[in-house]
Structures are given as C-alpha cells and as structure tokens.
N, C-alpha and C positions, 0 to 999 in steps of 0.2 A: 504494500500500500504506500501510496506517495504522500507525500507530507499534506498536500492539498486537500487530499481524500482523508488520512487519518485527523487532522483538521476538522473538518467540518465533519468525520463521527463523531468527533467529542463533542464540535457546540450540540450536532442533535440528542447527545446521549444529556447534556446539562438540559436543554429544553426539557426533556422529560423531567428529567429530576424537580428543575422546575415548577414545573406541572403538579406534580405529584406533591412536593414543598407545600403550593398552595392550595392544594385538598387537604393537607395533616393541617396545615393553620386555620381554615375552613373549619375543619374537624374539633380543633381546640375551643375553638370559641363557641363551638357548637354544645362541646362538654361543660361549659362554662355555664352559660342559661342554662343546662338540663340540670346542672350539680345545684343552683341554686333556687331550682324548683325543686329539688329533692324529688326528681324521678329514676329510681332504680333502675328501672326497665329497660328507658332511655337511655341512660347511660350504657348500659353492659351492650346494648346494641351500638351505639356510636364506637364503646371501645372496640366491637369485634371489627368494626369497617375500617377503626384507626390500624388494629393491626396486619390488615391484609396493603394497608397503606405502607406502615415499616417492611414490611415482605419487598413489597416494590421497588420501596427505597433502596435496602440491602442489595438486589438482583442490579440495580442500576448502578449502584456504586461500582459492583463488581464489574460492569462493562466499562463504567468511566476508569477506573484502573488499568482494566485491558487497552483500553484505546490511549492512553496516555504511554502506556508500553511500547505500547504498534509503532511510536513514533519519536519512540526513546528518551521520553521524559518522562516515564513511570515514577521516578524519586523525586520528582519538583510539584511545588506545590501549585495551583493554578494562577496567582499571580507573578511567580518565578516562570512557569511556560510562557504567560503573555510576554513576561520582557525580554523573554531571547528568541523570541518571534521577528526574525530580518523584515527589516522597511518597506520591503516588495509583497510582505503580507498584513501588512498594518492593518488592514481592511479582516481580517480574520481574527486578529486581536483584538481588534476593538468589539466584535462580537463575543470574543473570550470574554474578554473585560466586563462588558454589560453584562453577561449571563453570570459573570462572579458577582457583580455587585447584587443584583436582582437576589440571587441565592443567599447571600450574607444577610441583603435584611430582610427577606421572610425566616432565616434561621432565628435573626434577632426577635422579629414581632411572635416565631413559636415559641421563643425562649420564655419573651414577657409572659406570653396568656398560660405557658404551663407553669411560670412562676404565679401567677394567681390563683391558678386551678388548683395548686400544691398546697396557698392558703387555704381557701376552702374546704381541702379534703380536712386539713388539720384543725380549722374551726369547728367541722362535723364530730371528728375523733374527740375535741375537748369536750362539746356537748352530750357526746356518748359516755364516755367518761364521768362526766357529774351525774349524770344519768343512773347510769351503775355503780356508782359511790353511793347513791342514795337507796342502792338497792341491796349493798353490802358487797358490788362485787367489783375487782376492783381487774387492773389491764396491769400482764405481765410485760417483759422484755419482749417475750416471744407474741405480741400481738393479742392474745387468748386472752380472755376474762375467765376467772376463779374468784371462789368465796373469799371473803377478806381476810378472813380470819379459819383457822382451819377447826377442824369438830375436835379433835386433842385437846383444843383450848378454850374448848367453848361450853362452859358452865351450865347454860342453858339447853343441852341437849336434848333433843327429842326423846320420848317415851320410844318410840319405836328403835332408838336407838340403843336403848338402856335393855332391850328385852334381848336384846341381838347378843 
C-alpha cells in the first residue's frame, strides 16, 4: 500500500471512530436523564447498547493501529504522524489534524458527562447507604450489604434462635 492509500485508510478508519465517539457521548448523556429519573430499566438497556458501542470502539482501534503500521508509523502518536507528513501532502494532514482534534474533544465532552454520571451513581450509593443504616445494614468493602452488627453480639436474639 502506498502512502497515499494507507493515508487516507486511516483518516477513514478515524471517521469511524469518530462516529462511533459521538454515539458513546450521545449515549452518556442519555445515561445521564435516565440515572436521574431513576429508571432501572432504562439504564441497563442504554448500558447494553453503550457496550456493543466499546466493542466497536476496540475492533476500530485495532484497524487504526494496523493502518498506522501499513505505513510505518505504528509507534507515533497521531499528532507526531501529522508532523512528519512532507509538504506535498499537507492537504492529508490537515484532514489528520481535524479528525485529531474532532476526537480529542468528544473524548473531553465523554470524559465530562461520565465525570457527572460517576456523581450521580455515588449520590445514589450515599442515599442507599442511609437507607440501610436505618435498617441496621450496613455496605462492606466488597460492595455487599450485611447486618450491622453480627447475632454473637447481639443480646437481643430471637427466640427462634435460642431454640436452635
């Protein structure tokens, strides 16, 4: 493959990713109103569509890698290939160029909203939490809620435990 040609697989392998980019940021903000509607449902269904989204992502990276191979810049980063891209394809770089920045900040705007979506979950977790303090039970390291306090120590024992 000639340079011109492995060239322009990559800008079209970045359009995709592209693409694909602004489905998952589509997708976050979409997690965003469901989580603060508190719809279960909704969410485990947007997460199943986010994940066949990172599927995507992964398989595309792996061709962007490839193609960056094919044309012997597989170890440079994509604004390292733009700068050692000669003059006579400047017109190629600068499609590199845009499709890097393009990429950068829907990476940035995913970053924000799953930094807020991360609030949120953890606002829920603190609400669950007082929730289940008030019920005696309290959240381990490992995620799992148990009784606060264990029945060896607990004075007040059921009958039905005393018969045991």
């Amino acid at each position: 493959m000639d340079m011109d040609a492995g060239i322009k697989n990559l800008a079209d392998i970045l359009i995709l990713q592209r693409d694909v980019y602004a489905q998952v940021l589509s997708t976050e903000r979409e997690k965003t109103a469901i989580m603060m509607n508190g719809d279960a449902e909704a969410l485990d269904k947007t997460i199943n569509r986010e994940q066949s989204l990172i599927m995507k992502i992964n398989n595309l990276e792996t061709k962007r890698i490839a193609a960056q191979n094919n044309i012997g810049c597989g170890e440079l980063t994509l604004t390292q290939l733009v700068r050692r891209i000669r003059p006579e394809r400047r017109a190629q770089a600068d499609i590199l160029s845009s499709l890097h920045g393009e990429l950068s900040e829907l990476l940035s705007d995913i970053k924000q909203v799953n930094k807020l979506n991360m609030g949120l979950i953890n606002t829920k977790l603190d609400m669950i939490d007082g929730y289940m303090a008030e019920v005696g039970m309290a959240r381990e390291a490992t995620g799992t809620y148990t009784h606060a306090r264990s029945i060896k120590d607990d004075k007040d024992t059921s009958t039905m435990f005393k018969k045991i």
